[in-house]
C-alpha positions in Angstrom: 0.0 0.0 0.0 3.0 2.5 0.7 4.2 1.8 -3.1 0.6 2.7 -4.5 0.3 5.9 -2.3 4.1 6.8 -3.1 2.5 6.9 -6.6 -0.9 8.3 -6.1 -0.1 11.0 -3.2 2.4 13.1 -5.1 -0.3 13.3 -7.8 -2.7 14.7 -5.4 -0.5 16.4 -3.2 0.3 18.9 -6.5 -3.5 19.3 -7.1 -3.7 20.4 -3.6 -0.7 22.4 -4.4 -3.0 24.4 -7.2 -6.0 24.6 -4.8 -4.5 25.8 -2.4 -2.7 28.2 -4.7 -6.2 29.6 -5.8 -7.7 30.1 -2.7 -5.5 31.6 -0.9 -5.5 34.5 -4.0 -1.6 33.4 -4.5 -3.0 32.8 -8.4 -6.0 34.6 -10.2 -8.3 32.9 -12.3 -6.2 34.8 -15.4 -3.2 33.9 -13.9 -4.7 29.8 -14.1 -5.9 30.1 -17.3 -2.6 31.3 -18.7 -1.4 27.9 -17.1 -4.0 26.0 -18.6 -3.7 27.5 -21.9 0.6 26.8 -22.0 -0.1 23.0 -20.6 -2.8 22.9 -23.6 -1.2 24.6 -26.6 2.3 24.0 -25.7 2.8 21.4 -23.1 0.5 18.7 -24.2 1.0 18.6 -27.9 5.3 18.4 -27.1 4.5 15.7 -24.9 2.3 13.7 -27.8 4.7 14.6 -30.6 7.7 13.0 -28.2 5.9 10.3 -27.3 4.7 9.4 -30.8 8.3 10.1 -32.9 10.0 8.3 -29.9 8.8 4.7 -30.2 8.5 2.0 -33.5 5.5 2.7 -35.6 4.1 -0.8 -34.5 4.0 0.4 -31.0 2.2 3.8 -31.5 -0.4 2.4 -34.1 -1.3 0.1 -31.2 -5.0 -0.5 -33.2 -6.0 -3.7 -31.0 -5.5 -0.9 -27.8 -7.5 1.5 -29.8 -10.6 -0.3 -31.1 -10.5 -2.0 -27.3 -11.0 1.7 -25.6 -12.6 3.2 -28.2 -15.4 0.7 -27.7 -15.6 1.0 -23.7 -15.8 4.7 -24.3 -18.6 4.3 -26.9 -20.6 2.2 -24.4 -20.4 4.4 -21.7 -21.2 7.1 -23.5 -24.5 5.5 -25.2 -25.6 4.1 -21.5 -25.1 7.7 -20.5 -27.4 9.1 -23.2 -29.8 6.2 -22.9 -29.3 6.6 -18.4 -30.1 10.6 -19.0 -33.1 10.1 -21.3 -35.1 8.1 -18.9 -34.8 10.7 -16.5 -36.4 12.9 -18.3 -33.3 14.9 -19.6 -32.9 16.9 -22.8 -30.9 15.4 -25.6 -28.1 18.2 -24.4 -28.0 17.9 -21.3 -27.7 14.0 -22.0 -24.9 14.0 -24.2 -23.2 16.5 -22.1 -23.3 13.8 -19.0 -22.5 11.1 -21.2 -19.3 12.8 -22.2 -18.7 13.3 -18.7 -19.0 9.4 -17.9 -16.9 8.9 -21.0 -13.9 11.0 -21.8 -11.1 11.0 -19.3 -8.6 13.0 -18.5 -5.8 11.7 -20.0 -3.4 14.6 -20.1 -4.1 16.2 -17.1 -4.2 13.5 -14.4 -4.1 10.0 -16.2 -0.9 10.7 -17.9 1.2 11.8 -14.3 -0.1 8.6 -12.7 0.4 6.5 -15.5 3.5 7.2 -16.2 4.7 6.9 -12.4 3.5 3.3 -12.6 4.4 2.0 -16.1 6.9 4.2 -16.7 7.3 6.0 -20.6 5.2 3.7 -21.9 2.1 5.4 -20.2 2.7 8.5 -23.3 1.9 6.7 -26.4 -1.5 5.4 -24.3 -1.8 9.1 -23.7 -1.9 9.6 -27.7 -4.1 7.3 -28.3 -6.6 7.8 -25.7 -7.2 11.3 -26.8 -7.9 10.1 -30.5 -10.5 8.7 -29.2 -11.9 11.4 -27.1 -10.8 14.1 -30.1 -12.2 12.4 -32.8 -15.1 10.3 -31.3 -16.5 10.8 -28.1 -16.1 14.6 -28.2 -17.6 15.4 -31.4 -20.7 12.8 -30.7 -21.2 14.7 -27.8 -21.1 18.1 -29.0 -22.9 17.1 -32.5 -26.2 15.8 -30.4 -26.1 18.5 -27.6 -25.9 21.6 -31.0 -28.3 19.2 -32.9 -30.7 19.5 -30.1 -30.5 22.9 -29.6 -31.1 23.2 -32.9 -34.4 21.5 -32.6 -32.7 18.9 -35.4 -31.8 21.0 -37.8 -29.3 19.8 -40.2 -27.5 17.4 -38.7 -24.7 17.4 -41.8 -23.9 21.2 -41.2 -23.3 20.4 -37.2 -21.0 17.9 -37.6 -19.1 19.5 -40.4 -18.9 23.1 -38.3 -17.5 20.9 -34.8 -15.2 19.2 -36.9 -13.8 22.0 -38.3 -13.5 23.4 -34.9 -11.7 20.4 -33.4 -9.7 20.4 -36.7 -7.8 23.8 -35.0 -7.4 21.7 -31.3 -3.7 22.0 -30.2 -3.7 18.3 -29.2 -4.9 17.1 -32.3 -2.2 19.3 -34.9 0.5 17.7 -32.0 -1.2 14.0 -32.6 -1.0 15.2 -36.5 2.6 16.5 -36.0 3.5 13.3 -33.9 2.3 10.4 -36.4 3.7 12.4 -39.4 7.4 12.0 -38.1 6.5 8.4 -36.8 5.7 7.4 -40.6 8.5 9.5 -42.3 11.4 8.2 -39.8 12.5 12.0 -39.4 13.9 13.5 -36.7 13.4 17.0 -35.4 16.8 19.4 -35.3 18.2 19.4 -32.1 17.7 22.2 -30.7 13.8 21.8 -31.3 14.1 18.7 -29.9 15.3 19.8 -27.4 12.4 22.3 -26.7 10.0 19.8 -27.1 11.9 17.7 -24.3 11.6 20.6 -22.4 7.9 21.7 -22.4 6.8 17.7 -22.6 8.6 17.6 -18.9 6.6 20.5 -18.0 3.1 19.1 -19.3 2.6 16.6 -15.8 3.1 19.0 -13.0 1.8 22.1 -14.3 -1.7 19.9 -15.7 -2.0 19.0 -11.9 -1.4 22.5 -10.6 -3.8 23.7 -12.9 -6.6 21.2 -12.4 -6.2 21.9 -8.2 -6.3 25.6 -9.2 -9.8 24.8 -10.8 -11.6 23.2 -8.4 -11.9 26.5 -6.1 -14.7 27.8 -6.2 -17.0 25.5 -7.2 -20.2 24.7 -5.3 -22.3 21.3 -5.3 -25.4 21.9 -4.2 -28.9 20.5 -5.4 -27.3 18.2 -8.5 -27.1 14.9 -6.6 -29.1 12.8 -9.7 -27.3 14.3 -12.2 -23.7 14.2 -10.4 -24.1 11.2 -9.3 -24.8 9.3 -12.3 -21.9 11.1 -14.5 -19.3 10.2 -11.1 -19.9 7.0 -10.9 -20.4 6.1 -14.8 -16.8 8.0 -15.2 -14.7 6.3 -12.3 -16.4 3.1 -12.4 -18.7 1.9 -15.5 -15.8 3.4 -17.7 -13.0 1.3 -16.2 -15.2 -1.6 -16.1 -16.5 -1.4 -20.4 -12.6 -0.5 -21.5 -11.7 -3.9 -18.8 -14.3 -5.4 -21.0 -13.1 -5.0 -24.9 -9.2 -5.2 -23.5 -9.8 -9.1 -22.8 -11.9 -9.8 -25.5 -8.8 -8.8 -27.4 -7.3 -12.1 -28.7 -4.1 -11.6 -27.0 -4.1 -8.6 -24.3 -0.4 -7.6 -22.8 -0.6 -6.9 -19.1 0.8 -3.5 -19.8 -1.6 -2.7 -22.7 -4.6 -3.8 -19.8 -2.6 -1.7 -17.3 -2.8 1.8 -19.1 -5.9 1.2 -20.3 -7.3 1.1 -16.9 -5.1 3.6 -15.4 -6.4 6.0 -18.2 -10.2 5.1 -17.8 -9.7 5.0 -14.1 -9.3 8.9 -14.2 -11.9 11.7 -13.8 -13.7 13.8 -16.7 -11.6 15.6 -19.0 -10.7 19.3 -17.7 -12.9 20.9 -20.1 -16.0 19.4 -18.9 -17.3 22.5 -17.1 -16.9 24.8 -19.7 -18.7 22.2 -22.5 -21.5 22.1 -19.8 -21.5 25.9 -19.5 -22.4 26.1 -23.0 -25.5 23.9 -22.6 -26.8 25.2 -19.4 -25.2 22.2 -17.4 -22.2 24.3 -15.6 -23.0 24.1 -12.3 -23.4 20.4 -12.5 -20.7 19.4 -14.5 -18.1 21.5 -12.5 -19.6 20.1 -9.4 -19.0 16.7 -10.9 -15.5 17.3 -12.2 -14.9 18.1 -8.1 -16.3 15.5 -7.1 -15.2 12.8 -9.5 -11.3 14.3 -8.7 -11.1 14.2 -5.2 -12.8 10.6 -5.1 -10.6 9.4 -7.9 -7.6 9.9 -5.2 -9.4 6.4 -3.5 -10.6 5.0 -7.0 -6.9 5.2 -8.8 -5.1 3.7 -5.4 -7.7 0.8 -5.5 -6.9 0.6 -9.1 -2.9 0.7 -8.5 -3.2 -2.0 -5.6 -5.7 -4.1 -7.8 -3.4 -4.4 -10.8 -0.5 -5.1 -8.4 -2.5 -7.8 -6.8 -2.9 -9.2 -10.1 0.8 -8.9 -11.6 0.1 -6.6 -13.7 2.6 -3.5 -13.4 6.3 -3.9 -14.4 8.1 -4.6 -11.4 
């Protein structure tokens, strides 16, 4: 248990680090969103393009890995639409919980504990992970919540128009950026390389500070139904569906079930609030973000000690 929390209380410690940060006015709320936006434009997209230009092509185009968590994510995300719609939620306000149940956060807090217990390996899981939440469980979400809104109005146009928005996501040109000098066999200069060493060490501790800074301020209050579904589908129906399609893989690595747990195992992705914001859920999803952080302190520690239990973490 010392060797899970030696991995799990740093991570949580730094988030504390942030809060704390916040609330005592050390940091403003521009001073934390010129954090957030350096670990998002800068930070992250290093980290991807190292990770990705760093290892074999066979290893990054992991696709068993990737059709295995794309899947679990697509099943939580349609139990969370179908969960929302029986009670009596809007077709927004349902895809925006089911993104919450459904998209992790893989840079900001997967990726630091991940890579504490697998080691480097836990990067290229990063890269993939967020294909699937750039490319699939993002856009479903936001394509239903516009196309409701819209009172289904053409359902074409909405996808085209959030594609072409996430088409201009920093993570995505780095994933882009990544894969393109994984295919070619090139090698950035140097001294770039060097830079994107650099920032790429930056991306863990400053995602962490940032995510802590985040969480002042926010109230839950009133949301318990609503919270409580998108909590508990994110730190525990996720884990379980991506568990799911890993084994029915025809021949599963321990490491490949490792980081895919790890990854699902970890709360909403730190945009949540601000999708729910534009769909009048901001209050709840923010409250959920909270919520679904601090518990996943106990809910990645179970994880760590479960897959340890079961040999699976490199010694």
């Amino acid at each position: 248990m010392l060797e899970i929390l030696a991995i799990t209380l740093p991570i949580f410690l730094l988030i504390g680090t942030g809060f704390v940060a916040a609330r005592s006015g050390l940091i403003s709320r521009d001073n934390m969103q010129g954090v957030a936006t350096f670990v998002m434009y800068l930070a992250l997209p290093s980290l991807i393009i190292r990770a990705l230009s760093d290892y074999p092509l066979a290893e990054v185009l992991n696709v068993g890995y990737l059709v295995a968590y794309g899947l679990g994510s697509a099943l939580v995300f349609i139990i969370g639409i179908a969960l929302s719609r029986a009670r009596g939620q809007r077709l927004d306000a349902s895809a925006i919980e089911a993104l919450g149940m459904s998209a992790a956060n893989s840079g900001f807090i997967g990726y630091p504990v991940a890579l504490m217990a697998i080691g480097p390996p836990a990067a290229i899981f990063m890269a993939l992970n967020m294909v699937i939440e750039t490319l699939l469980i993002i856009p479903a979400a936001l394509i239903l919540a516009e196309a409701s809104r819209q009172n289904g109005g053409n359902l074409g146009q909405v996808a085209r128009q959030t594609f072409a928005r996430l088409s201009r996501n920093p993570v995505l040109i780095g994933l882009l950026i990544g894969l393109s000098l994984a295919l070619s066999g090139l090698r950035l200069p140097g001294p770039l390389q060097q830079v994107i060493e650099m920032l790429a060490d930056a991306a863990g501790p400053a995602a962490l500070f940032t995510i802590g800074a985040m969480l002042h301020g926010i109230r839950v209050q009133g949301m318990a139904a609503s919270m409580g579904q998108v909590v508990l589908g994110k730190l525990v129906l996720h884990p379980l569906a991506v568990l799911l399609f890993l084994l029915l893989l025809s021949d599963p690595s321990p490491l490949m079930i490792a980081g895919g747990l790890l990854f699902a195992s970890a709360p909403m992705i730190s945009l949540y609030p601000l999708f729910g914001q534009t769909y009048g859920q901001g209050e709840t999803s923010a409250a959920a973000l909270m919520v679904a952080t601090l518990l996943a302190f106990v809910t990645l520690s179970l994880m760590l000690w479960a897959l340890t239990l079961f040999g699976l973490l490199p010694a």
